[in-house]
Structure formats: C-alpha cells, structure tokens
LOKOLZA-614888 format. One line per 4 residues: number of its first residue (from 1); their letters; for each residue x, y, z of C-alpha. Coordinates in nm, 2 decimals. Layout:
<pts>
NUM = A = X Y Z; ...
</pts>
This chain:
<pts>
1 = XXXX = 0.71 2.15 -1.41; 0.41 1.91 -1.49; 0.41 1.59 -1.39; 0.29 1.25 -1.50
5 = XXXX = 0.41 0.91 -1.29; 0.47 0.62 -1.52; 0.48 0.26 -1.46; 0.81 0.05 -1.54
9 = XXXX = 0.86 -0.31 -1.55; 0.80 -0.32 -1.11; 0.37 -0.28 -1.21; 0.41 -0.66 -1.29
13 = XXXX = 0.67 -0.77 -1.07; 0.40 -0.57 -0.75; 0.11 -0.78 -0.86; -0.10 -0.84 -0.70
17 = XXXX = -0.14 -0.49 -0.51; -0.14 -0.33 -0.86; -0.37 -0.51 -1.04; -0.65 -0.23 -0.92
21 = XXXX = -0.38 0.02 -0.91; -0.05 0.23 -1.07; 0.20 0.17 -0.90; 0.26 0.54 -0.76
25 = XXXX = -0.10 0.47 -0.63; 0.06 0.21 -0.35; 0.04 0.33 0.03; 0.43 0.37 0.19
29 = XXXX = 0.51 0.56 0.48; 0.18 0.78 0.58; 0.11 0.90 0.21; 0.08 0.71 -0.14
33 = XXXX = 0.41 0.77 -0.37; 0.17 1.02 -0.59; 0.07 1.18 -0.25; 0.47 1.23 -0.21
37 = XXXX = 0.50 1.37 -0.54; 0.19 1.57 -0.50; 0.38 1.74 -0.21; 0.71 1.86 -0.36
41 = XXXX = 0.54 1.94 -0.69; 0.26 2.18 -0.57; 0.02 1.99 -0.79; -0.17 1.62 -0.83
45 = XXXX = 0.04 1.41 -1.07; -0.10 1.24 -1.36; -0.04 0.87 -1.45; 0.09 0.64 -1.75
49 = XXXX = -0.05 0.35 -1.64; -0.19 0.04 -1.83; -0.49 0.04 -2.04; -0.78 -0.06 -1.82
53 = XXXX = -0.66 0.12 -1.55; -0.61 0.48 -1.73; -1.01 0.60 -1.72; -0.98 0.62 -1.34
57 = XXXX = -0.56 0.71 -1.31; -0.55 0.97 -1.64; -0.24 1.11 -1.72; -0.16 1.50 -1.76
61 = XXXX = -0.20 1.59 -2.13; 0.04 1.87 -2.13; 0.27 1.72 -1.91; 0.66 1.81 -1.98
65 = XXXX = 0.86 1.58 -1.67; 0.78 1.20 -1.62; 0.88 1.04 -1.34; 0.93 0.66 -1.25
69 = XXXX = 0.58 0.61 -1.00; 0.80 0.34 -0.80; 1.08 0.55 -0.64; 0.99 0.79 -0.34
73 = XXXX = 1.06 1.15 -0.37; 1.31 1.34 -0.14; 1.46 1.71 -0.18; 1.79 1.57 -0.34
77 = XXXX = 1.62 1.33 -0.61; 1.33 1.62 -0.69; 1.57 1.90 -0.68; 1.77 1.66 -0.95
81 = XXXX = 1.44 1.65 -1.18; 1.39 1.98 -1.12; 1.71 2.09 -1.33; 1.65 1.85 -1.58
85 = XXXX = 1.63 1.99 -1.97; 1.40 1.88 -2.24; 1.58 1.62 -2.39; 1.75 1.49 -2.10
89 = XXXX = 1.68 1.18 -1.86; 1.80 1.07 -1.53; 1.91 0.74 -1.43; 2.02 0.55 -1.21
93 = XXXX = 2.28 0.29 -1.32; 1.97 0.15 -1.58; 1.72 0.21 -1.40; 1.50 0.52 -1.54
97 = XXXX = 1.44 0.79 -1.28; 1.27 1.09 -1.45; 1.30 1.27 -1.83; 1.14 1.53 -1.96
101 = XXXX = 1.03 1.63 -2.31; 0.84 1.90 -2.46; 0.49 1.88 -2.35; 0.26 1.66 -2.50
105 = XXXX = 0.51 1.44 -2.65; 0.49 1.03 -2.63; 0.61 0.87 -2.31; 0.77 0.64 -2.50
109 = XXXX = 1.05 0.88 -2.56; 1.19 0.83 -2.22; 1.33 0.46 -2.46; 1.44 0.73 -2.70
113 = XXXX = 1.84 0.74 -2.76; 1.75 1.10 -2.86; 1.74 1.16 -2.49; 2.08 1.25 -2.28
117 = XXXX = 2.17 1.05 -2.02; 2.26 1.22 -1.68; 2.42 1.01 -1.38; 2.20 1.03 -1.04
121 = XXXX = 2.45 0.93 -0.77; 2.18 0.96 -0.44; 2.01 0.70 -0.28; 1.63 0.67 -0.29
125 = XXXX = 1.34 0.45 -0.18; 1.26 0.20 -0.46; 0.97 -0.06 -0.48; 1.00 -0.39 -0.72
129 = XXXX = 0.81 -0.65 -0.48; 0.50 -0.65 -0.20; 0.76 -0.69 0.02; 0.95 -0.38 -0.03
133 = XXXX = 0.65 -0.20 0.07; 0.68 -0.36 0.44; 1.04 -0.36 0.44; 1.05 0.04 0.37
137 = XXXX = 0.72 0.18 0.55; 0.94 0.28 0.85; 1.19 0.45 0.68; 0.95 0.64 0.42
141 = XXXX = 0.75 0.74 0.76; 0.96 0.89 0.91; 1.02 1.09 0.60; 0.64 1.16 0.55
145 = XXXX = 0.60 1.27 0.92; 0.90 1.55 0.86; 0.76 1.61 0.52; 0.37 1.70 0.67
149 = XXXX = 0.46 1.83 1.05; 0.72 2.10 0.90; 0.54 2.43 1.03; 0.23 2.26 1.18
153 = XXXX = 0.19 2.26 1.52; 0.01 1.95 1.68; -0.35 1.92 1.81; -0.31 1.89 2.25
157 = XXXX = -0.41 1.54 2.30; -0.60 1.42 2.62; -0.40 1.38 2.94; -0.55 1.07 2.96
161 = XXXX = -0.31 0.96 2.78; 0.08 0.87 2.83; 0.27 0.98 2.57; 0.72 0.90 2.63
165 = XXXX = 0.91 1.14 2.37; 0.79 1.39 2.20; 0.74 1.27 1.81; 0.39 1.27 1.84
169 = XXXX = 0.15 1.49 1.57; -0.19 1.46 1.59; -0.41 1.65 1.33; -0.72 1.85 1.41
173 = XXXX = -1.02 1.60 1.53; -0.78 1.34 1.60; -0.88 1.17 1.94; -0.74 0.91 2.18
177 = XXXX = -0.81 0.82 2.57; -0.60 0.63 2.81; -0.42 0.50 2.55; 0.01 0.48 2.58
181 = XXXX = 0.27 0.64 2.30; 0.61 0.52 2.28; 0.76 0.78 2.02; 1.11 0.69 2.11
185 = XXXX = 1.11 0.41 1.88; 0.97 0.65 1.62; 0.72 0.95 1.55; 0.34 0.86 1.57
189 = XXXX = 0.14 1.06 1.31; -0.27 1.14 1.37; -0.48 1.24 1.11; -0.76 1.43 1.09
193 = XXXX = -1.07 1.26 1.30; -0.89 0.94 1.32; -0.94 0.81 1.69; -0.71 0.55 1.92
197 = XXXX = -0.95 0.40 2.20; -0.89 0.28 2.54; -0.62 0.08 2.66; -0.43 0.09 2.31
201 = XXXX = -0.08 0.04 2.31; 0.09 0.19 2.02; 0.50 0.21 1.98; 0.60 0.41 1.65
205 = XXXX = 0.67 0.43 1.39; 0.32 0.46 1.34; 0.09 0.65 1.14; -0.32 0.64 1.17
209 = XXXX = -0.47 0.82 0.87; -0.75 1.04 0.86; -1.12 0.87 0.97; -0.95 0.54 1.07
213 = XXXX = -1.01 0.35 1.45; -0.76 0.20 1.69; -1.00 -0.05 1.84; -1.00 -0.08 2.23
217 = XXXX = -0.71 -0.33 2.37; -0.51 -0.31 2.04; -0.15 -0.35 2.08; 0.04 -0.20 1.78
221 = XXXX = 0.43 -0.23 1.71; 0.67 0.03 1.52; 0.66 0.03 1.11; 0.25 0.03 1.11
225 = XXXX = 0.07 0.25 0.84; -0.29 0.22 0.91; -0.46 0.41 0.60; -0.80 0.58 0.57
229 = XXXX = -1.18 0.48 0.68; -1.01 0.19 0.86; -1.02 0.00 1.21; -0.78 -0.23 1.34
233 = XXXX = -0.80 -0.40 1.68; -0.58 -0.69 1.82; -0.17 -0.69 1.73; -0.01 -0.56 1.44
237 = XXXX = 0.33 -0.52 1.35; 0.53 -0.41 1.06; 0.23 -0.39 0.81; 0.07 -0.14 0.56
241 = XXXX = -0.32 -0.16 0.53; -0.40 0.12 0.26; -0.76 0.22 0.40; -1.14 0.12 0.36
245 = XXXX = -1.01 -0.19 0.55; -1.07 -0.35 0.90; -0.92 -0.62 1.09; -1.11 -0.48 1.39
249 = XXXX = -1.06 -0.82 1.65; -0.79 -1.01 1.82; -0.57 -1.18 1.64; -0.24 -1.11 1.47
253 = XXXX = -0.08 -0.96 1.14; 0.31 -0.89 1.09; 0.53 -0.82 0.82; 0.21 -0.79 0.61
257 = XXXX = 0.02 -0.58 0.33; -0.36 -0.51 0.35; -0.49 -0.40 0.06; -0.81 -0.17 -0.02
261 = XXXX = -1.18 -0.29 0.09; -1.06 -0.58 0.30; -1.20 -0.76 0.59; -1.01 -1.00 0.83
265 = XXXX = -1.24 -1.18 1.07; -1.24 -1.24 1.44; -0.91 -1.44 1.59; -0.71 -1.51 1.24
269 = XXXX = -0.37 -1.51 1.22; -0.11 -1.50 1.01; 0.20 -1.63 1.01; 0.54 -1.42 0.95
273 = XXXX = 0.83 -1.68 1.03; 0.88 -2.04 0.92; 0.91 -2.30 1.17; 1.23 -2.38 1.04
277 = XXXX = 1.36 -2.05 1.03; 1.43 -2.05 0.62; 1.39 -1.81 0.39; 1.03 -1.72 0.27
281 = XXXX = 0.88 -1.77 -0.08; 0.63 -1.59 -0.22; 0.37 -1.65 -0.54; 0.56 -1.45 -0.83
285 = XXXX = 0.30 -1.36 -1.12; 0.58 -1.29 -1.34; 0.71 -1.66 -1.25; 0.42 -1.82 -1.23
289 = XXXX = 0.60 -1.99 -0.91; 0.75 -1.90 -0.60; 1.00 -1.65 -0.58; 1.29 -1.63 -0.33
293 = XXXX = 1.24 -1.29 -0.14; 1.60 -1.35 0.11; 1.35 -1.26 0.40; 1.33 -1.47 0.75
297 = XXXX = 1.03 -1.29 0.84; 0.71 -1.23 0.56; 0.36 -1.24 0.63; 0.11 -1.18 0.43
301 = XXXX = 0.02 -1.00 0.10; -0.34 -0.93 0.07; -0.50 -0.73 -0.26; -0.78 -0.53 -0.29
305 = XXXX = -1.14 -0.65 -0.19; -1.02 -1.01 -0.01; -1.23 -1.10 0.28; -1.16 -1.38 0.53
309 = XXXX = -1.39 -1.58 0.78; -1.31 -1.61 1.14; -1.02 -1.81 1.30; -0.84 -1.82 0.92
313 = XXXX = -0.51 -1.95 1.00; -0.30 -1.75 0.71; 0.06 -1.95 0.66; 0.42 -1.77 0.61
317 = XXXX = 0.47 -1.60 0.29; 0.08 -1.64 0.18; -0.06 -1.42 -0.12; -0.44 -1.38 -0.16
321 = XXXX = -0.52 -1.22 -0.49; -0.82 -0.98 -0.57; -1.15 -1.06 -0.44; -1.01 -1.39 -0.31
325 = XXXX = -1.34 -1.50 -0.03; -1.11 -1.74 0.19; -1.30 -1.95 0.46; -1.32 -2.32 0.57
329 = XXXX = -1.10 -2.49 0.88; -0.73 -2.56 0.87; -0.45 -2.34 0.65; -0.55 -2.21 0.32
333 = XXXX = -0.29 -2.24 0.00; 0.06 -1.98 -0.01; -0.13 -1.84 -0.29; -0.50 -1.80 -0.32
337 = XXXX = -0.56 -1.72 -0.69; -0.80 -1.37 -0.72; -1.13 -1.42 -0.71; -1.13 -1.76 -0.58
341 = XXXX = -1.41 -1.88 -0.34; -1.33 -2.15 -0.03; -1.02 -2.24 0.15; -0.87 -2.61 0.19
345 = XXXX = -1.19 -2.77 0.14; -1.20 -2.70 -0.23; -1.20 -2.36 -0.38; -1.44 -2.24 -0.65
349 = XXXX = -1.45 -1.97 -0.85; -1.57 -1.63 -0.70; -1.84 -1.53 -1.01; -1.78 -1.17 -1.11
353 = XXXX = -2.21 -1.12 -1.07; -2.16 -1.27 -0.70; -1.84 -1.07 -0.59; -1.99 -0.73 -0.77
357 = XXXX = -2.33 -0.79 -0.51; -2.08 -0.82 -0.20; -1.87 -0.53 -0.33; -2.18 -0.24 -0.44
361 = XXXX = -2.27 -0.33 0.00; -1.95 -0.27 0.13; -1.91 0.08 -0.09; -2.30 0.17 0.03
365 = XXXX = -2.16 0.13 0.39; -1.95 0.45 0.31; -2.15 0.60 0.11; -1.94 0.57 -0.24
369 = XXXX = -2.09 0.43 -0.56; -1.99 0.12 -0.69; -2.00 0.25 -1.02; -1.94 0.08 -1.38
373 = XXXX = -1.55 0.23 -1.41; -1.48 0.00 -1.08; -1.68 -0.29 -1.25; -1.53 -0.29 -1.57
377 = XXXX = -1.13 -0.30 -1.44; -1.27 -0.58 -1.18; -1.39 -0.75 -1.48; -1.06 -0.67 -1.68
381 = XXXX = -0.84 -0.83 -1.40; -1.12 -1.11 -1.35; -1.00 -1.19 -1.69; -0.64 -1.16 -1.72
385 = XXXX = -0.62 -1.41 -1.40; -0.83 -1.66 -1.48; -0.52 -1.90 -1.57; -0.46 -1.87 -1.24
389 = XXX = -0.74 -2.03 -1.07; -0.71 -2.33 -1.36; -0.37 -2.40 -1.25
</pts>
C-alpha cells in the first residue's frame, strides 16, 4: 500500500495554519498527521495538496490508496484501508475517509460513482477548524506516546528531578534538572536532545520535541505539544506550537496555536476567556466574518512566521495571519490580516521585500536556506490575502 494524503474542503476552513501547509502537515498530539501515517504505513506519505504548495509537499506518482490528510490514524481506521479494493472507498456518513485505485490514476476519482461505497462505523480524530487542533492535542497524545514508546525503553533522567507516576519517556539526549513531572494527569514525552531547565514545572499531557528548551521557571499545564528547535518559558496551557518557535519569557498562552517561525516577546499575553463568559468567535476565511466556534475558552491562533513585540496584550479568540509583525500599546484587532505591519495605532502592509529580509535571518540562525521554493509560496499567499488587509 502506497500512500498519498489529500486535502478536502477542511484546507480552507484551517486557514490560516494551512496557508504554508497541507493539511496532513499540521502538528497534533507529539507527531504531524503525515508523521502518524508515516508510522502505520512503513513509508513517508505523499500529498495532493493545492497548486503552489505541491513543489515542496509532492505527491507519490505510483500511489494506489489516498487517504483524507485531516483524520488521525489508529489500528481500527488503517486496518479498515488496509482491506480496501481498487475501486472501493471508505466513508464515513459523507465524509471521504480513504479509496484506492489502480496506481497512477487521477485523485479525482475518489468523486467517481465508479467507486463502491463501504460504511466505516469507528470513531476517529478529525480536524475542520484551528480549534480542533487544541481541543484534540491531549487525546491524539496520548495516542502518539503509545504509538512511539511501544518497545522502547526510556532514557534514566537525573534524580534531580521529581517525577509522580510513571508515564514519563524521555529519548536519548533528552535532559532536565530539578525540574517536577506530574504524569498522573497524563504521559510526558522527551525527545531526542530536547532539554527542561531548572525549576520547571510541567503536568502532562505534554510532549517536548526533539532540540526544543523548557526555559527556567516555566510552568506548563496538561494538553501542551511543544514542537522542534523551540523554547518556551513562562505558562502555557492547552496549546500546540509546531517548532522553530519561541515564546522564551514570562507571560501567558492558553487554548492556543503557534505556528512555524514565530516569536512572542517578553510579558504578552493572551487572552483565552471572555469577560463575560460567552462563546468565542473567531476570523473565518471561508466567511469572511466571524465564525461561532461553541467554545468558552479560545486563545489564540497564530500562523506561520508572525512575530510580536513585548507586552502585546492578545484578546480572546484573536487570529494573526502569516507574517502578521504585531506591535504598538493597547490590544491589537481579533483578526490581524497576514502580512500586516503595526497594531492599534494603524497597520500597514508588511512589503513581501521587507518580510523576506527578516525571514532569510531567522532561517540563518539555524542554519537552513531561505531558498526561492519558500519565497515563491510566501509570495503566492501574499497574494491571495491581499483583500484581506483592504478590508
């Protein structure tokens, strides 16, 4: 079985964490949905993604089994594609699951009433809005730390440390000192050379992934996926940062998404419950407005390559899209159109030439090229969102 993940109708609805991105791409649990797949296959997927995105995210050519990139694999759903026949596709209710065809035919079959429809009655994690990625991280990591500790045993961590339970994993080069696990709320993963400094306090479910800091003093609550080449410092709870991110001082994010290349500065904040207590809203690109996610609590939803000032005071329910620059006193807009420039006293637009010298920096710092792939879909999604930042 050859794989290829495809994008459905949630690619829009997930914008803007998947403007730079397939959707299979997205961070949930400890591993990316592809990562998942990656692991029950025995091979890296492919992806059928959209146009400008497909030079950096190519599919398999001689793939024979496509599978939905927004639901997460477990061993009753993959056993289910497993079976499946050429000619066949799995759904659920209407919702497209998987179908395979010979190899190297269109994706477009999986439309195809040529295709047999077979009933999947499981359950399944399923992702439609930047909320759902939040709202499912502790479930899908607890699933991820049974998928990768299975017949591993742990690295011996310092007995500096206090550790209460024992769901605790840490990967060879992993490191912490006088730092306290609570993994009675929920396993706490490790990876490889990631590091948890003095004094942190960290209650899972929590994963740390490879190469990423826990700053010193950092106090971190259960559903927390901190992804790669990351460091974190001050409180955290309930949020997904996919990696080459920091929010390395005090101050607070809850209920959140972090997306790739980010920096939060010293002391901000953001907001995760109303003062009233009603339901959030949150900028809908599909809408064009704000869309009614049933949720008391929702922070924030940050894309790839925004970066805030100090002291930025984020409001409930706030979107900042790609290579939004947000500074300036007081509280900034619920949604901060990508590649916007200033906060409440005035925004401009971010020029592509301007963000591109800030962004070819930050990738020297770890020593990856900036190169003209990530330039041109920066450019592409510069473009598509310019109504945006009119409106």
């Amino acid at each position: 079985m050859r794989i290829n993940l495809f994008d459905d109708n949630s690619w829009l609805s997930l914008r803007p964490l998947t403007f730079t991105r397939p959707v299979a791409d997205l961070r949930l649990g400890i591993l990316t949905i592809a990562e998942k797949w990656a692991k029950y296959a025995g091979h890296e997927p492919g992806f059928l993604t959209t146009g400008y995105l497909s030079a950096k995210y190519p599919a398999h050519s001689d793939a024979d089994t496509f599978v939905n990139g927004a639901i997460c694999p477990d061993e009753a759903l993959f056993a289910a594609i497993e079976q499946l026949k050429s000619g066949e596709v799995l759904l659920k209710d209407t919702l497209v699951l998987a179908y395979k065809v010979n190899a190297g035919e269109a994706d477009s079959l999986r439309q195809s009433t040529d295709l047999r429809p077979l009933n999947y009655a499981g359950s399944f994690t399923h992702i439609v809005h930047p909320e759902d990625i939040f709202m499912n991280n502790d479930t899908e990591l607890r699933a991820d730390f049974s998928l990768l500790t299975r017949g591993r045993t742990s690295v011996v961590l310092s007995a500096t440390n206090t550790v209460l339970g024992d769901q605790i994993f840490a990967e060879e080069g992993a490191e912490a000192e006088c730092a306290t696990f609570n993994t009675l709320t929920g396993p706490v993963y490790l990876a490889k050379n990631s590091q948890v400094w003095e004094g942190s306090h960290i209650r899972g479910s929590f994963a740390l992934c490879h190469d990423s800091n826990v700053k010193m003093g950092s106090k971190i609550y259960g559903q927390t996926t901190i992804g790669p080449h990351s460091t974190v410092g001050g409180e955290i709870k309930n949020a997904v940062i996919w990696g080459y991110s920091a929010k390395g001082h005090e101050g607070y994010l809850g209920n959140s998404v972090m997306g790739a290349w980010c920096n939060i500065g010293a002391d901000s904040n953001n907001s995760n419950l109303k003062n009233n207590y009603s339901e959030v809203k949150l900028w809908d690109y599909e809408q064009k407005g704000y869309r009614k996610t049933g949720l008391q609590f929702c922070g924030l939803i940050m894309a790839d390559h925004v970066k805030c000032g100090i002291n930025t005071m984020f409001n409930t329910g706030t979107v900042a899209g790609v290579g939004a620059n947000v500074f300036g006193g007081g509280y900034p807009p619920n949604f901060i159109p990508d590649f916007s420039w200033g906060s409440t006293q005035g925004v401009e637009v971010y020029k592509l030439n301007k963000m591109f010298e800030t962004t070819q920096k930050v990738f020297e710092r770890r020593n990856i090229e900036f190169n003209q792939l990530e330039k041109d879909i920066l450019a592409k999604i510069f473009e598509f969102t310019e109504i945006f930042r009119r409106s």
